[in-house]
C-alpha positions in Angstrom: 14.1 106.3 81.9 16.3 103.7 80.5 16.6 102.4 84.0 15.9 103.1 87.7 19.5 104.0 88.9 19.2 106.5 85.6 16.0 107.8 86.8 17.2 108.1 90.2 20.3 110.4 89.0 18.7 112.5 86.8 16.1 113.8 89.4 18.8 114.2 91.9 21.0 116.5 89.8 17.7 118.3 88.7 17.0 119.1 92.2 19.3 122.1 93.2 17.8 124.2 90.2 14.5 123.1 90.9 14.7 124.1 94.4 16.5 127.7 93.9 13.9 128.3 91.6 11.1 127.5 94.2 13.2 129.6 97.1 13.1 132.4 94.6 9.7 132.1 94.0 8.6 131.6 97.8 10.4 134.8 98.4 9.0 136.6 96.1 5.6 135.6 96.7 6.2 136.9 100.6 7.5 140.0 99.3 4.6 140.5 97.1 2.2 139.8 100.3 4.2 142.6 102.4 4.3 145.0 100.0 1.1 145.7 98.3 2.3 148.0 95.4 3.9 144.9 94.1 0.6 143.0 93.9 0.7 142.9 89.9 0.1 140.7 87.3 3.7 141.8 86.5 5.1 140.6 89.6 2.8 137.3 88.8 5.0 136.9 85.1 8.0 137.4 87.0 7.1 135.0 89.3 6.4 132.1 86.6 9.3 133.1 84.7 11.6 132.5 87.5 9.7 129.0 88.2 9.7 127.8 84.8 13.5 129.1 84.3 14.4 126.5 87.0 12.3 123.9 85.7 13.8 123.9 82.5 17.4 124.3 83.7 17.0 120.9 85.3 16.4 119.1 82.6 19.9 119.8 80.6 21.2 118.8 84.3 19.4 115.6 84.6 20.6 114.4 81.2 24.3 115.4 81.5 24.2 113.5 85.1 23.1 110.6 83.2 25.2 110.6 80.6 27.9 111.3 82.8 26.9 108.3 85.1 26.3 106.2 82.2 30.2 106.6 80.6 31.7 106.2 84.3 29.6 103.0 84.7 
């Protein structure tokens, strides 16, 4: 947050984990709705694991964009 351009980079380079993760997810989810014997809070942990496995691999990629930006510039 120490300025917009910073801001702006670090959500851009957080965005191809974010995104897989989400795909994964999606998938999953459909999966899950197709085939009933997956319908389990198991599936469910899974699920979140995967989500929040994306969410916090962004944020080591955000910050070493930044950084990265910020020694360039």
């Amino acid at each position: 947050m120490s300025s917009d351009q910073a801001w702006r980079t670090g959500h851009r380079a957080a965005l191809p984990p974010t995104l897989i993760s989400g795909a994964i997810t999606i998938l999953c989810c459909a999966v899950c709705i197709v085939v009933p014997a997956l319908r389990t809070p198991a599936s469910v942990i899974v699920m979140s694991v995967i989500l929040l496995g994306g969410a916090l691999l962004s944020i080591p990629a955000a910050h070493r964009a930044v950084r990265r930006a910020e020694s360039e510039g």
